[in-house]
C-alpha positions, 0 to 999 in steps of 0.5 A, a space after each residue: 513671034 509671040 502675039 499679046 491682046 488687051 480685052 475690051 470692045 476692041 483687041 489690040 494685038 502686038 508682037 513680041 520675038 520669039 527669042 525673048 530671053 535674048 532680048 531681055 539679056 541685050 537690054 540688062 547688058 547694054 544697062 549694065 555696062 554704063 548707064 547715067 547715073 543719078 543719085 536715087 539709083 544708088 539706094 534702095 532705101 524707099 524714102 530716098 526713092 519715093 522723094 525722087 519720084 515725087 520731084 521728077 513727076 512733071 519736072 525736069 531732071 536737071 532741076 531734080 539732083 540739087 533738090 534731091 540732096 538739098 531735100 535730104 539734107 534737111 529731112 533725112 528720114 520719114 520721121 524728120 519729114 513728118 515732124 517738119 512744119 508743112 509750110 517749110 516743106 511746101 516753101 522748099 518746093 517753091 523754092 527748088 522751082 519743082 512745081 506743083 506744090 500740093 506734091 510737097 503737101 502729098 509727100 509730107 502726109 505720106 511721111 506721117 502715114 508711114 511714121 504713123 500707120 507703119 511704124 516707120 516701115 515702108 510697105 513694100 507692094 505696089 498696092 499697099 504703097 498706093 494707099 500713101 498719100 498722094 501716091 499713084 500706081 505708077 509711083 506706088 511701083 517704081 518705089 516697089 521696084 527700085 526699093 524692094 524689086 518687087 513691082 511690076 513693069 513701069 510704065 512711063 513715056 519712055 516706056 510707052 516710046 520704045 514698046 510702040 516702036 520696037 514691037 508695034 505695041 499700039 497707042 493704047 494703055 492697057 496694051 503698053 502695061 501688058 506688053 511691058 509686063 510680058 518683057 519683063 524677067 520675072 522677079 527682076 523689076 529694079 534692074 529691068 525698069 530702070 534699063 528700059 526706061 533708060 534706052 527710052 531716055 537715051 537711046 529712043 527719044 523723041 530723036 533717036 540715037 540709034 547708032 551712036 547709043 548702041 541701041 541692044 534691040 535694033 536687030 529686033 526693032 520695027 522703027 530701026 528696020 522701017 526708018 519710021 520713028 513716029 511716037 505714041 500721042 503724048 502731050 506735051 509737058 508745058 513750059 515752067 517759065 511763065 506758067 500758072 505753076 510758076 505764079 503759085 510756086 511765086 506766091 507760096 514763096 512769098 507768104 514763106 518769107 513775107 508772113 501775111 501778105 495784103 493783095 496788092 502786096 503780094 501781086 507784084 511779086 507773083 507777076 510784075 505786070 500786076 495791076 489791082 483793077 487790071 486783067 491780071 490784078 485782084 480777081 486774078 490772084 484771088 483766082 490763084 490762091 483760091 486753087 492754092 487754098 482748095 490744095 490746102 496749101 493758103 489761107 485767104 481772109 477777107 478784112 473788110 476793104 482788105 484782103 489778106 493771105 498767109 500759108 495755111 498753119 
């Protein structure tokens, strides 16, 4: 077994097998011979790619495919996207329930920075795609990996899952991204990240699948030799339905569609237990829209006794 350690006040150790190149080649295989297919893995182009991985952030896959062609279909291009007026974009992203609209606000500036600072040309390492707008390190290298295979090992909560399983790799980021790194084939990230991710997402779920999926590494694995399939502490992603995400993606609808909305208008189409003086009346929605306002996605004026709200221009 090969042994990895993070620095810091405490080292974190791991085991990996000694015959890592056999483990690499089962995982590649196993990917390669049938794997789901969605439609961001069939292009590398990094603008499709970049939409995908802004949608998915948080949001259930099954709502990301029709979003994702919808989007497409109505901003093909960087150049298209920057053009459009922001608040069709971020209408569009309450409109698909994707939650989180200042990301449709993120993704629109990042197409300008592209359109403006690059001349059109995505950058293509991780750290000069982290300077786009709203673009963290994770998604700065799957859109390196998946668009110009040139980014490092992706770690997200399947990752985190499998790693903690297979190798005993502890709860702890730093140990999760060097072992992610030390398994990945040099010079292979697009086929590796998206393989890995996917035995995280078919094969070792919060249940997993082992037999049935045709799991490659359980000759390897410490959970399949031990039955212990307990996972790293990951919080739960809240549910959509009834969520605060879901009034604000309410509201920025409403004022898509409706212009200029009074309060006591547009209350009883964010939540219909709206009341002006009520728990969830005036104060309430002016507490939503000044989130919204601060996210720079509304505008809140104040007209005497009225107070109104519009999408930020």
């Amino acid at each position: 077994m090969t042994d990895g350690a993070v620095d810091g006040d405490e080292r974190s150790a791991w085991t990996l097998p000694d015959d890592v190149d056999a483990v690499r080649d089962a995982l590649v295989a196993w990917y390669e011979a049938g794997h789901r297919d969605f439609p961001w893995r069939r292009t590398d182009d990094p603008y499709e790619i970049l939409v995908s991985e802004v949608m998915s952030q948080q949001t259930q896959l099954a709502r990301v495919a029709d979003a994702f062609h919808a989007f497409l279909d109505e901003w093909p291009t960087t150049a298209a996207l920057a053009a459009a007026d922001r608040a069709d974009v971020v209408g569009f992203w309450s409109a698909h329930s994707l939650g989180y609209n200042n990301r449709a606000k993120y993704l629109h500036e990042a197409a300008r920075q592209v359109e403006e600072e690059y001349g059109g040309e995505f950058p293509e390492s991780p750290g000069e795609l982290s300077e786009l707008m709203g673009v963290g390190p994770y998604t700065a290298n799957a859109v390196a990996s998946f668009a110009f295979d040139n980014g490092d090992a992706v770690v997200d909560t399947n990752v985190k899952r499998v790693l903690y399983r297979a190798f005993d790799v502890p709860d702890d980021d730093d140990a999760f991204e060097a072992a992610a790194n030390e398994l990945m084939p040099e010079g292979e990230s697009e086929v590796w990240n998206n393989a890995v991710m996917e035995l995280g997402g078919v094969a070792c779920g919060k249940t997993p699948d082992c037999d049935d999926a045709d799991c490659p590494w359980r000759e390897w694995c410490a959970a399949y030799a031990s039955g212990d399939f307990s996972a790293p502490d990951v919080p739960e992603q809240p549910a959509f339905e009834g969520s605060r995400r879901q009034k604000r993606g309410r509201a920025v609808g409403a004022l898509r569609e409706h212009g200029e909305l009074a309060l006591d208008d547009l209350g009883p189409i964010v939540r219909v237990d709206y009341a002006p003086d009520g728990e969830f009346g005036r104060e309430w929605l002016r507490g939503l829209l000044g989130d919204l306002a601060d996210d720079g996605l509304v505008e809140v004026e104040d007209r005497g006794e009225e107070t109104v709200a519009r999408l930020a221009r």
